[in-house]
C-alpha positions in Angstrom: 0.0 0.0 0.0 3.1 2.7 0.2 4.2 1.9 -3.5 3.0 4.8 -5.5 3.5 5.0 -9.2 5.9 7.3 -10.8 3.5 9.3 -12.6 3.1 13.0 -11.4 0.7 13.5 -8.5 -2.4 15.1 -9.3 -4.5 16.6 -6.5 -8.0 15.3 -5.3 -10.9 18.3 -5.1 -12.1 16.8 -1.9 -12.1 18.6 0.9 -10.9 15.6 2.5 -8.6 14.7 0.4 -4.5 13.9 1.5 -3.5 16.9 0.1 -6.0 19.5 1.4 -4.9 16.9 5.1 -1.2 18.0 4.4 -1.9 21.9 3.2 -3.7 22.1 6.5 -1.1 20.2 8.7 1.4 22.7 6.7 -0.5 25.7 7.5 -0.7 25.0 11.2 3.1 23.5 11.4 4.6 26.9 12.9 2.2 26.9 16.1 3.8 26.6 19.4 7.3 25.9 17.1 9.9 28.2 18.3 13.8 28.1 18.4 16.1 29.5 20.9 19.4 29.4 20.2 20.9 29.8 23.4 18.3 27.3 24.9 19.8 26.3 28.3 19.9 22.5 29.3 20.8 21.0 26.2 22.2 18.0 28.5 19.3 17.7 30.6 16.9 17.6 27.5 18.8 14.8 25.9 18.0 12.5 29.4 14.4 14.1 29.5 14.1 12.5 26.1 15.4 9.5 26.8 13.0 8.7 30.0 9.8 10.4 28.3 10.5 7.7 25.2 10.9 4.9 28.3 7.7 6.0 29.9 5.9 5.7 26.5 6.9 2.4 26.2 6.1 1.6 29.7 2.3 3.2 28.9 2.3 1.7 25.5 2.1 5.0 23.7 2.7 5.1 20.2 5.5 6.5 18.4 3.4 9.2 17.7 2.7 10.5 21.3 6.6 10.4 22.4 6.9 13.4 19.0 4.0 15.4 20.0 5.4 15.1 24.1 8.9 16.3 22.6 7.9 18.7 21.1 5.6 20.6 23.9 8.7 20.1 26.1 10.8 21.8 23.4 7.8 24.8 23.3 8.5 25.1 26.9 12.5 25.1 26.9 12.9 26.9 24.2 10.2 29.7 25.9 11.3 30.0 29.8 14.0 28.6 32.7 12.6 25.9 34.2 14.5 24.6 37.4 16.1 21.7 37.3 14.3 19.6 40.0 11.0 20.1 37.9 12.2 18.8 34.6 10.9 15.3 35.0 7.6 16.5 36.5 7.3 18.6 33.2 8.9 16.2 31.2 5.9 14.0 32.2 3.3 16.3 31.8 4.3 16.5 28.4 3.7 13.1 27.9 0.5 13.1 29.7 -1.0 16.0 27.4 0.4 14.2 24.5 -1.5 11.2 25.4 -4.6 12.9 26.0 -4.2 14.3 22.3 -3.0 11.0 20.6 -4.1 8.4 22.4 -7.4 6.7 23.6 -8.9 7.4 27.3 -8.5 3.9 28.6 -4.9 3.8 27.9 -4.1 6.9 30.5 -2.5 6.5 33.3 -5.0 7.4 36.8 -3.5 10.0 39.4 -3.1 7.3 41.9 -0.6 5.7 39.2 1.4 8.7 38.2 1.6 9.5 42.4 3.2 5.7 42.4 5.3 6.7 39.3 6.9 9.3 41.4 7.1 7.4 44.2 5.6 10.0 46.4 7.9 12.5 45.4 4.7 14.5 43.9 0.9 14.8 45.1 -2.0 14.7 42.7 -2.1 18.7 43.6 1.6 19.3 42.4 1.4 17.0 39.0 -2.3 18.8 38.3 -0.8 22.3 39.3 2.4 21.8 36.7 -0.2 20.5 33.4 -2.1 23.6 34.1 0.7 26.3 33.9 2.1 24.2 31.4 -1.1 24.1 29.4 -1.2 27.9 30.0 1.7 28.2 28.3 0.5 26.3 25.3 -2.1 29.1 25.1 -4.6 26.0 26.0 -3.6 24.1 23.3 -1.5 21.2 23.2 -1.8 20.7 19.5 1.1 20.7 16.8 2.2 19.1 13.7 5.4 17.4 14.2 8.0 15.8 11.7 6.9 12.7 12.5 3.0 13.4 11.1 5.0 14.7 8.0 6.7 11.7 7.8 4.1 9.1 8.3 1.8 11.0 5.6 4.7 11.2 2.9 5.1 7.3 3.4 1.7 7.5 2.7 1.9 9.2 -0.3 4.4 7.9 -2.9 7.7 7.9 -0.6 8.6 4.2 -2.7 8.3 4.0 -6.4 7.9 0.2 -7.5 9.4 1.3 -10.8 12.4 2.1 -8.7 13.2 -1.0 -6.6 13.6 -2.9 -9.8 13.3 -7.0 -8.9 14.3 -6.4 -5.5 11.2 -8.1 -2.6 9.2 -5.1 -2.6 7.9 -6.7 0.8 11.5 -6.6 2.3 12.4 -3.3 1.1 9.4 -1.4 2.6 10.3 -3.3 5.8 13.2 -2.0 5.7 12.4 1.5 4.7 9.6 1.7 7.4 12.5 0.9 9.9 14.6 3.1 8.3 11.8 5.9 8.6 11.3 5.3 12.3 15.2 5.3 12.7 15.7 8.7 11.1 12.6 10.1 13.4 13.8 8.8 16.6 17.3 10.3 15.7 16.0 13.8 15.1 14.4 13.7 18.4 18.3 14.0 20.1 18.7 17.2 18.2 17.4 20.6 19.9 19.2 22.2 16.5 16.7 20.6 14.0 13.9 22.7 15.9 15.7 26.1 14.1 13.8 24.2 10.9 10.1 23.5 10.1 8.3 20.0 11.2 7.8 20.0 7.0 11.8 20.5 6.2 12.3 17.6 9.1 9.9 15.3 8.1 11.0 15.8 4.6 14.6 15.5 5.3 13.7 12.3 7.3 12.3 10.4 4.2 15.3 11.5 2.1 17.5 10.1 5.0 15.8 6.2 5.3 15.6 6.8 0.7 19.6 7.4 1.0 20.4 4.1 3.2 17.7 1.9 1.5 20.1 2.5 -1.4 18.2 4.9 -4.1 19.6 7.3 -6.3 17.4 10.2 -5.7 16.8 10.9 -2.0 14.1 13.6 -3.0 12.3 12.9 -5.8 10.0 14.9 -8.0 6.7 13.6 -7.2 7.7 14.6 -3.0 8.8 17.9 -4.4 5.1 18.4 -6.4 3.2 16.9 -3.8 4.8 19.3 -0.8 5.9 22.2 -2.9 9.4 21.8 -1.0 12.4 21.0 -3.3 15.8 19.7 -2.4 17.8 22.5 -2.1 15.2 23.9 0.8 16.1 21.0 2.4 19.9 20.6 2.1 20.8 21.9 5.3 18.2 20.3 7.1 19.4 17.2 5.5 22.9 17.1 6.1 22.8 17.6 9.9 20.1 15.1 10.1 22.4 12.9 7.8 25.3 12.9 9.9 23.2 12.4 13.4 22.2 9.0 11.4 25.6 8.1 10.4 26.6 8.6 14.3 23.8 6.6 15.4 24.3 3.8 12.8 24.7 1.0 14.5 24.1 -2.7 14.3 20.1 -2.5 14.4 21.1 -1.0 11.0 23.5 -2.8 9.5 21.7 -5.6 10.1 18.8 -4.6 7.4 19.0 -5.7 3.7 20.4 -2.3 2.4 22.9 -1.7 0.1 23.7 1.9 1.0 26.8 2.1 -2.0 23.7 1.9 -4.2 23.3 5.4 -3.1 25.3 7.7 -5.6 23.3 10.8 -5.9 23.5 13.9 -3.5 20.9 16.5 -3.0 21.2 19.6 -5.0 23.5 22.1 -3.8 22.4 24.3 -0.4 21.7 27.5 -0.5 23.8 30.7 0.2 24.2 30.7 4.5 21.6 32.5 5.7 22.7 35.3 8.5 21.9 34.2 11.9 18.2 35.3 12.5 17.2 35.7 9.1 13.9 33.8 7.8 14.3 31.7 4.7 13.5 32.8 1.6 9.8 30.8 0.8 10.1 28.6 -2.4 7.2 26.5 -2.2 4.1 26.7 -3.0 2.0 24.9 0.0 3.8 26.6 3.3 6.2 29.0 4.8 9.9 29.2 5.4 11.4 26.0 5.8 13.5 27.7 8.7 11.6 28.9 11.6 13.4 32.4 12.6 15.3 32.7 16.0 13.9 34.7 18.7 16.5 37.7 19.7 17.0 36.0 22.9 18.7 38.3 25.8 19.6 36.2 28.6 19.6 37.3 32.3 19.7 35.9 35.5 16.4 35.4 36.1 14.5 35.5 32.5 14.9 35.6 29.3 13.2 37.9 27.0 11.9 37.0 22.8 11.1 40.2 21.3 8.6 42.1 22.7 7.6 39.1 24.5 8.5 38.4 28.1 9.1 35.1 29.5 8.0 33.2 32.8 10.0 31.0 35.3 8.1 27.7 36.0 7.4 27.6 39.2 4.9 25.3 41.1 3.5 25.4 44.2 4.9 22.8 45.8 
């Protein structure tokens, strides 16, 4: 069902259609998506990732849930201080209003649990007084588009050409890829400096990452480029870093997959001129915005730190 023919993509009039699905997830992709780049605890946020993606699998969450959960915690670092004994009570409230978003009622974990989680160390009070400033801070709204959505509806929609995987098991090789896919995601998730560029140019840069190590000669091809309205060279620099976190991370879980990764000859089309720090992208697609989200002038003092015009709070809880 992820082989797509070759053949240019021409879009559905219904208003349900994928395409109006990924025009909308496009248009709402730069809510609560901010970058700071002198974003404090870059340390801390790799361990905070690392327990929320152990408590999903401990709550059975999908994949989906630990994206949107690191990406409200990255909303929150990237927006205000947050002391460092509350990062795992936040970190979990993230993955509680990500669960409430993604997955079904049953599957939540009760107070009484999340009091056992903590072994005591927080009351029902505390954990319900952090997810309301938290959710205050998210403007009471915990919804955004990650890379991962991006992702999943590009698999979706012509990611594999059958044309282009020649007499190779077509059953195999999308095994492979969807690995691949979930690889590449789980990767970006380690990278705070991936945030500086859209959940599109991600999840873009993601597909072109598992199309490079399954071993095809065009990591972005034309049809992706008409379908999103994003071409290759918007995506070079997004691409690279995410390209070399893979090649750190590549370890035996994949060289152990069926892919021929010397197959892999082609390199995306040159980047484009450096951008000045702070300067917005120049837009050169049709469907969404810049495919870098502009840094917030960020002036750092002891006790806050101010975006613009806008004024940051400390977390604090009573507790």
């Amino acid at each position: 069902p992820y082989l797509r023919p070759a053949a240019p993509y021409v879009p559905s009039t219904e208003t349900n259609s994928p395409l109006v699905l990924l025009q909308h997830m496009i248009r709402r992709q730069e809510a609560h998506r901010y970058y700071n780049a002198q974003m404090p605890c870059a340390e801390a946020r790799l361990a905070l990732v690392e327990w929320m993606e152990s408590l999903v699998g401990m709550l059975e969450f999908s994949a989906s849930t630990l994206h949107v959960a690191v990406a409200i915690l990255d909303v929150l670092l990237s927006l205000t201080a947050i002391e460092t004994e509350r990062l795992k009570i936040v970190a979990f409230v993230c993955v509680s209003l990500a669960g409430k978003m993604e997955e079904p009622y049953a599957k939540l974990p009760s107070m009484a649990d999340v009091c056992r989680l903590f072994q005591g160390a927080y009351t029902v009070e505390d954990i319900a007084n952090c997810e309301q400033v938290v959710f205050s801070m998210l403007r009471c709204s915990a919804a955004v588009v990650t890379p991962h959505a991006f992702a999943t509806h590009l698999v979706h929609r012509g990611a594999l050409h059958a044309d282009e995987l020649g007499k190779r098991n077509h059953a195999a090789v999308l095994a492979d890829f969807a690995e691949l896919v979930e690889f590449c995601l789980r990767t970006s998730l380690d990278c705070y400096e991936l945030y500086q560029f859209s959940a599109l140019a991600v999840g873009a840069s993601v597909i072109a990452c598992a199309r490079k190590y399954l071993g095809l000669a065009v990591y972005w091809p034309d049809n992706l480029a008409s379908l999103t309205g994003v071409h290759a060279a918007s995506i070079t620099e997004c691409f690279n870093m995410l390209d070399a976190l893979v090649q750190e991370m590549y370890d035996e879980r994949l060289n152990c997959l069926s892919v021929d990764s010397s197959l892999a000859s082609t390199q995306l089309e040159a980047a484009s001129p450096q951008r000045k720090k702070g300067e917005a992208a120049t837009q050169d697609n049709s469907l969404g915005d810049s495919m870098v989200i502009a840094e917030f002038e960020c002036l750092a003092s002891d006790d806050e730190n101010l975006f613009g015009e806008s004024q940051t709070v400390v977390l604090k809880f009573n507790v």
